[in-house]
PAGUTI-194857 format. One record per residue: chain; x, y, z of N, C-alpha, C in turn. Coordinates in steps of 0.001 Angstrom, whole numbers, plus 500000, padded with zeros to 6 digits. Layout:
<pts>
 chaine    n_X    n_Y    n_Z   ca_X   ca_Y   ca_Z    c_X    c_Y    c_Z
      A      X      Y      Z      X      Y      Z      X      Y      Z
...
</pts>
This chain:
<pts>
 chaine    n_X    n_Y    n_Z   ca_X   ca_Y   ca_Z    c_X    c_Y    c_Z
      A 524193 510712 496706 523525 509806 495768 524551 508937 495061
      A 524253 507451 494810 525168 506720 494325 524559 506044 493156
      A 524413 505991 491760 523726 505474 490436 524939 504196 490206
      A 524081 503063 490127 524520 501613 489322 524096 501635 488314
      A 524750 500923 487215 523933 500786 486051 524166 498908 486021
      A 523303 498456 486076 523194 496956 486002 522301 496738 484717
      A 522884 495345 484260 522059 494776 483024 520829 494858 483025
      A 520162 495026 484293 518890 494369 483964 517762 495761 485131
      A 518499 496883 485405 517649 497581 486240 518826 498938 486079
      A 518638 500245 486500 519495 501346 487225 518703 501493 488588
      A 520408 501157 489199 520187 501833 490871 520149 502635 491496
      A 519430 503447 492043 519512 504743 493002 519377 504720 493931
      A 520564 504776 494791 520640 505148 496594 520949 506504 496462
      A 519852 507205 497285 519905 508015 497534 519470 508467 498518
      A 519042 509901 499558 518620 510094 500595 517053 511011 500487
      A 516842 511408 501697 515559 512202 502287 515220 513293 501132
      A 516490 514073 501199 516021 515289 501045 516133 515201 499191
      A 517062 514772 498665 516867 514390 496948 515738 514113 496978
      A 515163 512363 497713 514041 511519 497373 512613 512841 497252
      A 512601 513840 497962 512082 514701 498168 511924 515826 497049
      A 512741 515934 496092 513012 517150 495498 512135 517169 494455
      A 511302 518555 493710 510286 518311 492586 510267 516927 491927
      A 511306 517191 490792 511711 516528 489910 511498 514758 490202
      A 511827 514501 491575 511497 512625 491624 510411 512745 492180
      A 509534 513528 492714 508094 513570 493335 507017 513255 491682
      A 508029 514312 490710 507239 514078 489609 506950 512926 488807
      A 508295 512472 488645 508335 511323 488266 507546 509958 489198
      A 507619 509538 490302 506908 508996 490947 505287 509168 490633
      A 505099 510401 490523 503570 510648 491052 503465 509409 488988
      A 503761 510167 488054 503416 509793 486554 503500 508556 486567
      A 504506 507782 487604 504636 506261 486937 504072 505359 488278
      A 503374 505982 489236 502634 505339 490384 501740 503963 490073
      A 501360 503825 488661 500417 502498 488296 501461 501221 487913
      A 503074 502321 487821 503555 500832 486730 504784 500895 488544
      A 504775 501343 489476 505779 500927 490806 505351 499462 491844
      A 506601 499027 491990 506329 498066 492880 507310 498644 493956
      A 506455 498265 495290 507037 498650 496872 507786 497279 496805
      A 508480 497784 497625 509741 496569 498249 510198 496735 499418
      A 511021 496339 500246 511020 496318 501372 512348 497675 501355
      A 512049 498425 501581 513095 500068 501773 513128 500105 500442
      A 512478 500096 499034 512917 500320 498276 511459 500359 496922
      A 511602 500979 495845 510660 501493 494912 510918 500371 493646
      A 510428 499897 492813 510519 499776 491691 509923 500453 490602
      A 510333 500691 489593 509596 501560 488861 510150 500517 486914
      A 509097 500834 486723 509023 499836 485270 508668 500660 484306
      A 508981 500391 483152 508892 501564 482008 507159 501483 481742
      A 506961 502639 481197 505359 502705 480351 505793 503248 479120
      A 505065 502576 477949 505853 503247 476989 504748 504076 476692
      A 503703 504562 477399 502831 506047 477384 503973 507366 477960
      A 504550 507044 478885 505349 507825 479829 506996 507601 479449
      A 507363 507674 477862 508695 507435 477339 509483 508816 477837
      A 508752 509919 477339 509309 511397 477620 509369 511811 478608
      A 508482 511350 479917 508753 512018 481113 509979 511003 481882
      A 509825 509742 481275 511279 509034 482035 512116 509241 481695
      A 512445 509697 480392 513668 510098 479779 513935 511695 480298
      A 512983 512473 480922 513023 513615 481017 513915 513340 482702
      A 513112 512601 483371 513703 511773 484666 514932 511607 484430
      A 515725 510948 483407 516877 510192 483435 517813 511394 483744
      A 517300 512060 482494 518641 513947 482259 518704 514650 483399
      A 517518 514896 484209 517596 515151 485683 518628 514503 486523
      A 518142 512934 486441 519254 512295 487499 520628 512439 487202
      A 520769 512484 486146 522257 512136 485630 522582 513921 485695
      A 521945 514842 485657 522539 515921 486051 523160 516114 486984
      A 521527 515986 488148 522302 515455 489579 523476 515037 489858
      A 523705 513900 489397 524553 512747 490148 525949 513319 489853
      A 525754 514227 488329 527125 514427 487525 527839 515714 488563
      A 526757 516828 488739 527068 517767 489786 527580 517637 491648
      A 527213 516041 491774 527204 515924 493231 528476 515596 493066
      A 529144 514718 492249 530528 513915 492108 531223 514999 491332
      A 530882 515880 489971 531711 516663 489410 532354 515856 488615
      A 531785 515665 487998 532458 514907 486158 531213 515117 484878
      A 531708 515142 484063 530530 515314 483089 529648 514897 482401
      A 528956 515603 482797 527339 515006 482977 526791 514681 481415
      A 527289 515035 480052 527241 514230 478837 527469 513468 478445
      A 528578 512683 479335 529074 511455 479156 528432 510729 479899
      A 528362 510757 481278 527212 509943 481715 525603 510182 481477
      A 525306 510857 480770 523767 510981 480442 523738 509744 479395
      A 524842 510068 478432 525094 508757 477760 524863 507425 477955
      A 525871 507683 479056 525595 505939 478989 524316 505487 479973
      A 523449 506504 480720 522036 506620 481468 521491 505515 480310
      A 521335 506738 479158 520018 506681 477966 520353 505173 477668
      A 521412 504505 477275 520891 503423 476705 521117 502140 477890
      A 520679 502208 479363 519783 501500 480182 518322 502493 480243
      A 517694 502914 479341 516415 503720 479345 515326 502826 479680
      A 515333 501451 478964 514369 500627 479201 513896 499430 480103
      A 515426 499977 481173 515583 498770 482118 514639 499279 483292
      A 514205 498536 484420 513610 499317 485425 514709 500190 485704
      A 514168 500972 486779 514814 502091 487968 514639 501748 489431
      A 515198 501214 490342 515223 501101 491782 515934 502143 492082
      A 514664 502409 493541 515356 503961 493704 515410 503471 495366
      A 516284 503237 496031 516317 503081 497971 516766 503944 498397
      A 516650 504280 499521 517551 504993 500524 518732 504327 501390
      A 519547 505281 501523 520699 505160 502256 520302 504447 503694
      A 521152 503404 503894 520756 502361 505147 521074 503195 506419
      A 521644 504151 506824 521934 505249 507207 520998 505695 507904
      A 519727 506161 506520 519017 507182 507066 518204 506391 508023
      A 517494 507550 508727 516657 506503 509733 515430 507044 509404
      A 514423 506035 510090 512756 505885 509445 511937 507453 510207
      A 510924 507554 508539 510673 508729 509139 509262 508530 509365
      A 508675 508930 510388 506705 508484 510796 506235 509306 510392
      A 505010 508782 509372 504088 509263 508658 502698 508968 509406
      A 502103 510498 509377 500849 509605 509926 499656 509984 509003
      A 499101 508595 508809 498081 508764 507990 496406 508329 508705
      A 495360 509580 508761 494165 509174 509279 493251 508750 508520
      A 492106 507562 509031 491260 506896 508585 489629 507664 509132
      A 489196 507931 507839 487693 507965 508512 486815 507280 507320
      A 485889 506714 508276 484728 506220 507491 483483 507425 507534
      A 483217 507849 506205 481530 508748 506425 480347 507357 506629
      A 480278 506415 505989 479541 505612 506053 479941 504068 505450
      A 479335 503060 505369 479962 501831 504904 480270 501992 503658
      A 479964 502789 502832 480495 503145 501580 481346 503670 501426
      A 481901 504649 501907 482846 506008 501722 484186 506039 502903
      A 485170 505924 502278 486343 505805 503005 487151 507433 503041
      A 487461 508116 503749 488415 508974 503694 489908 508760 504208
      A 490819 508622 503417 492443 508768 503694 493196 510211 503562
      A 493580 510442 504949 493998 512060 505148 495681 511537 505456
      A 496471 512179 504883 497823 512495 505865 497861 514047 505954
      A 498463 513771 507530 499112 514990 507846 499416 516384 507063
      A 500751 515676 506576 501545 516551 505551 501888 515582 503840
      A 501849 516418 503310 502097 515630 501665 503486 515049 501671
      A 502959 513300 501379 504104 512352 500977 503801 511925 500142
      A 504382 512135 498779 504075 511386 497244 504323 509846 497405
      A 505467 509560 498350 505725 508043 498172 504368 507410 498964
      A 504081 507793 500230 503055 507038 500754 501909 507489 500246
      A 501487 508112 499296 500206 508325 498844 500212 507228 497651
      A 501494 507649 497255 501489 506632 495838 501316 505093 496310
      A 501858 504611 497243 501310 503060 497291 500201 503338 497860
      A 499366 504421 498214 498117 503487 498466 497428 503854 497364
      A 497473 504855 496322 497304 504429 495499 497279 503481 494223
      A 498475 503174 494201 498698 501747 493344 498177 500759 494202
      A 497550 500543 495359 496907 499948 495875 495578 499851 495544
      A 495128 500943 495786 493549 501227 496187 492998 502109 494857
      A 493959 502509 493966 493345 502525 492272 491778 502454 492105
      A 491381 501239 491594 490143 500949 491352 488699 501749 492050
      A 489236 502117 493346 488412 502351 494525 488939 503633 494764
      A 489389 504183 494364 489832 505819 494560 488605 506887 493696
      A 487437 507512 494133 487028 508131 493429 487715 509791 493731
      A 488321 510588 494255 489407 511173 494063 489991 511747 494976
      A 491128 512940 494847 492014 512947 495703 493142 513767 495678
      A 493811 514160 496273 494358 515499 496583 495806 514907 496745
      A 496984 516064 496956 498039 515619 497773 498367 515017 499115
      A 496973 515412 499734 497109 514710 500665 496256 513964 501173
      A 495209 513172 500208 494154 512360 501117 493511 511848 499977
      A 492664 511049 499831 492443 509792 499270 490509 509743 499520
      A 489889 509875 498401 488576 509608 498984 488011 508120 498031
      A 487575 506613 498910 487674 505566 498107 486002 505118 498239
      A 485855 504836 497319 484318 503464 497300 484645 502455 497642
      A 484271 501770 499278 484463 500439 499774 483189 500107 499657
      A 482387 500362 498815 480593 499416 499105 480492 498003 498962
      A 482056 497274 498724 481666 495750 498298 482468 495345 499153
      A 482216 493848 499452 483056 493492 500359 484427 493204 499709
      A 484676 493305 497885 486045 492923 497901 486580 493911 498178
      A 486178 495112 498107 487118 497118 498368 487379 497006 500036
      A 486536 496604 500512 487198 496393 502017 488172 495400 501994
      A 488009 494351 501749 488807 493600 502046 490436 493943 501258
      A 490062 494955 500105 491514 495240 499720 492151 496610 500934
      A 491377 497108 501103 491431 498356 502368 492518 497682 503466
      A 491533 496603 503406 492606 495724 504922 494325 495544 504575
      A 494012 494875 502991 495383 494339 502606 496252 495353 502439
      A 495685 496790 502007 496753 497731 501825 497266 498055 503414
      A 496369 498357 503640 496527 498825 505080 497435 497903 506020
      A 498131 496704 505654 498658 496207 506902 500181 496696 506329
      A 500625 496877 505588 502086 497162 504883 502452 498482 505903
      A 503179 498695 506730 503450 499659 507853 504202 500644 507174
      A 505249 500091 506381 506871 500596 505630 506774 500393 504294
      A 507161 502259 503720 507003 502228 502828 508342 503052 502324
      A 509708 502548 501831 510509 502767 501932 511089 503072 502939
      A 511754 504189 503783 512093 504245 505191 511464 504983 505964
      A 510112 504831 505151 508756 505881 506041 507919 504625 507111
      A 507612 505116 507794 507114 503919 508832 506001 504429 509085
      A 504835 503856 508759 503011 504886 508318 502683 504228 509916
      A 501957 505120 510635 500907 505163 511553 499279 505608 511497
      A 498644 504589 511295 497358 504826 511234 496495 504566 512200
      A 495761 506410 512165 495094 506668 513740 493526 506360 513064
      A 492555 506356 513635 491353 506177 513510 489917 506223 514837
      A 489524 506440 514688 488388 506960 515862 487703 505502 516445
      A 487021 505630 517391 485859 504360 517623 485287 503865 516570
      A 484668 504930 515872 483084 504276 515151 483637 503830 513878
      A 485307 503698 513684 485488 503570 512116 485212 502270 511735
      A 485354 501274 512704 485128 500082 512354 483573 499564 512005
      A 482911 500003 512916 481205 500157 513263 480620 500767 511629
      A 481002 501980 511265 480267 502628 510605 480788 501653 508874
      A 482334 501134 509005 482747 500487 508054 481765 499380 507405
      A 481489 498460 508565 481152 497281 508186 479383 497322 508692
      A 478438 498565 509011 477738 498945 508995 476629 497997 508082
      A 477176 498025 506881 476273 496772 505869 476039 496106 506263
      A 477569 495234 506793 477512 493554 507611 476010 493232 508266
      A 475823 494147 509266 475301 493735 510430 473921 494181 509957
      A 473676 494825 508723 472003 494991 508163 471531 495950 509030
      A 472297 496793 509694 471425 498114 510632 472159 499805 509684
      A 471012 500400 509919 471701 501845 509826 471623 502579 511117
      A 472876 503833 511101 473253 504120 512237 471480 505110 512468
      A 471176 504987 513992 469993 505831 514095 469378 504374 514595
      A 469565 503142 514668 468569 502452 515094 469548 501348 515742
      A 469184 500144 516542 469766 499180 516825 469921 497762 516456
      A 471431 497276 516271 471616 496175 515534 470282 495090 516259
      A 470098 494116 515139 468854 493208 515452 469346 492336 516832
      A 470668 491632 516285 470751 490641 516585 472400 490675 517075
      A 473490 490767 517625 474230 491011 518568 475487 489816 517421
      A 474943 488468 517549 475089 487497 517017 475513 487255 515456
      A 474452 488125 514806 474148 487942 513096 475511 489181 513287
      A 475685 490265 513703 476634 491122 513645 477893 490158 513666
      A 478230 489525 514411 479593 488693 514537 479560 487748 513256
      A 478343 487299 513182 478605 486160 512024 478980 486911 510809
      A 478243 488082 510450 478650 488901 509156 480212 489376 508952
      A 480714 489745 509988 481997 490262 510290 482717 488844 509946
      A 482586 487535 510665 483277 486656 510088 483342 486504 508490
      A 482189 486953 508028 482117 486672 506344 483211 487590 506039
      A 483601 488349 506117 483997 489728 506125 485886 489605 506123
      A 486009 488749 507083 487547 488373 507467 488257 487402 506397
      A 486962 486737 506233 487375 485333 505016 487133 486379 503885
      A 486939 487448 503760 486726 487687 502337 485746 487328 501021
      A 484417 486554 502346 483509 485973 501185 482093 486932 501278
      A 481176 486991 500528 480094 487394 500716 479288 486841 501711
      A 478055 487154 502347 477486 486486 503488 476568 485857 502752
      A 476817 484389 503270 475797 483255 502891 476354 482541 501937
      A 477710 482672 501882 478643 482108 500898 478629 480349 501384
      A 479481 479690 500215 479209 478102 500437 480154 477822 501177
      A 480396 476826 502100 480816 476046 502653 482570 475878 501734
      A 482204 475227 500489 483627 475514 499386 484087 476660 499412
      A 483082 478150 499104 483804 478796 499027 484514 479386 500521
      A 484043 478932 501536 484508 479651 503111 485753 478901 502803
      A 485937 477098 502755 487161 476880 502814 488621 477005 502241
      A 487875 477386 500679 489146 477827 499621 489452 479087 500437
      A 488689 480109 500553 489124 481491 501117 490324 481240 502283
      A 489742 480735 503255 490062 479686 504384 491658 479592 504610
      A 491939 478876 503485 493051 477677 503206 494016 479075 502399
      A 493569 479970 501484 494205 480517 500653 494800 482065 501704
      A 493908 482333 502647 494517 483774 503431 495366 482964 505111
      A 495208 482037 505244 495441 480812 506240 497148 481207 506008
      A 497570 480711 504636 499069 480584 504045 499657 481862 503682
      A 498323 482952 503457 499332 484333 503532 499438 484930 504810
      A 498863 484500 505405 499357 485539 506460 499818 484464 508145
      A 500013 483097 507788 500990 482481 508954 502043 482908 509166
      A 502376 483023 510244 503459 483749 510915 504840 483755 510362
      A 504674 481997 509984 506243 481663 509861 506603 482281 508618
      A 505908 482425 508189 506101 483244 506672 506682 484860 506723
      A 507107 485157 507580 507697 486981 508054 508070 486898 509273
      A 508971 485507 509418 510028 485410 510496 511092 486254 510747
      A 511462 486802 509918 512834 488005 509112 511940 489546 509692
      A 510369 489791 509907 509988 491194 509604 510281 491679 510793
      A 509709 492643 511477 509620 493150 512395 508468 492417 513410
      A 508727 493396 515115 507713 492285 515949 506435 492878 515672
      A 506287 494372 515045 504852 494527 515012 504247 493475 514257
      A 504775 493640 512936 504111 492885 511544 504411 491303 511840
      A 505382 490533 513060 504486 489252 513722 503313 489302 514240
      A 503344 490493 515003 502400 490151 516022 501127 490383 515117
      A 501115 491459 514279 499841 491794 513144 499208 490440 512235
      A 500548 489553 512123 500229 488360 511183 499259 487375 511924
      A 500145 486929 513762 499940 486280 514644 497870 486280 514532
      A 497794 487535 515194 496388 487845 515469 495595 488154 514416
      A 495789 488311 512677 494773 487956 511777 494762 486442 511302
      A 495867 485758 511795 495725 484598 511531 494502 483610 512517
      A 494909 484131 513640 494021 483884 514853 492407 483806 514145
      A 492428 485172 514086 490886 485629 513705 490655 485153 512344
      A 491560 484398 511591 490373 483316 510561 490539 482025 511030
      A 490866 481878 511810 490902 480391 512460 489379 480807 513081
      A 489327 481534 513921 488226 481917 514437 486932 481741 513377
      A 487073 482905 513015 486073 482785 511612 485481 481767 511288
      A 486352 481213 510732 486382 479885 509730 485597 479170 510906
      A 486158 478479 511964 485291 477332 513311 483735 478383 513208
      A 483593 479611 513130 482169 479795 513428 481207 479463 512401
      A 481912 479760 511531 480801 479957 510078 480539 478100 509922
      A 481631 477406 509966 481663 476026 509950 480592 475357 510944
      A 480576 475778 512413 479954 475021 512614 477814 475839 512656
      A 478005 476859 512201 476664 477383 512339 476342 476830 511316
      A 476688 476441 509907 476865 476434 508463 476023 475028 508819
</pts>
């Protein structure tokens, strides 16, 4: 483990098995509403509800760090405490290599989302929780049960869901046939037990669905939507990422181009 103290943040590189240990699982899990993901890396921002458990965090780390190097750990707790109020970035060692998480998707019905992993990861639970918050009615160490009944909870479902890497964890998400079917189940105005009406109205709803608008939305609002997810997710914009997360950008970009020409010209 290597601690910076910079004006304006404290740094922590550190590895697997620390990132792992009670003590930063704890801290993570308490300050999961106030973290920002970054690309291999955590941010974490003060709450001044959560003064005592970060400060309780700090005496930990600086124990740590004082025992791994062997110098004393009162003097640097010292000078910890008064960066207390700066963020904390916590990364891993460029070193380590990515570890696969797999996380499963089930839908019970167009309402009800279930998120299972495997085995308990505080970091990847925690962004999808600071994600999916609002829509979390509850949840365990290892799984996630959410209310998608509106089309904006899906459509945030999607947005969490495309982020692959979450520090040097690399998430795989498995999912069955019917998850998509039973998801967007509303869309298409059928319940399972009978057959969609219309083959057609199913595709057109699903387009509402991609743009992020309600069905039967205006013409303005298809194109603001349109124009506004058009620029987040063009390609050229994550030239630097990896080829999955091109190719992921490539083909949702596709499919509101798509979208957008259907609803336009049925409209």
């Amino acid at each position: 483990m290597e601690i910076v103290l910079r004006n304006n943040l404290i740094l922590v590189t550190t590895d697997f098995d620390t990132l792992n240990t009670q003590w930063m699982r704890d801290f993570l899990s308490n300050h999961s509403r106030g973290m920002l993901f970054l690309e291999k890396a955590v941010l974490v921002f003060r709450n001044e509800t959560l003064n005592e458990a970060r400060e309780e965090f700090i005496k930990e780390l600086s124990q740590f760090h004082a025992a791994k190097h062997d110098f004393s750990h009162e003097f640097f707790l010292r000078s910890m405490l008064k960066f207390g109020n700066q963020p904390i970035r916590v990364e891993l060692n460029k070193d380590e290599e990515p570890q696969n998480v797999k996380v499963n998707l089930y839908a019970y019905n167009s309402d009800t989302v279930l998120i299972s992993l495997e085995y308990p990861n505080s970091w990847v639970l925690s962004y999808l929780r600071s994600q999916l918050e609002v829509y979390v009615e509850r949840g365990t160490d290892t799984s996630l049960v959410l209310d998608v009944s509106d089309y904006r909870a899906k459509a945030r479902l999607e947005k969490a869901l495309n982020k692959r890497h979450v520090l040097h964890y690399q998430i795989s998400y498995s999912y069955n046939e019917r998850f998509i079917s039973k998801l967007y189940s509303d869309f298409a105005n059928f319940s399972f037990g009978t057959l969609c009406r219309d083959e057609d109205d199913v595709q057109k709803n699903h387009f509402y669905t991609v743009l992020q608008c309600p069905i039967g939305a205006s013409q303005d609002t298809l194109k603001d939507s349109y124009k506004r997810l058009a620029k987040a997710y063009h390609p050229d914009k994550i030239l630097q990422e990896s080829p999955h997360m091109i190719k992921h950008y490539t083909q949702k970009f596709q499919l509101l181009q798509e979208a957008y020409t259907a609803l336009r010209i049925v409209s």
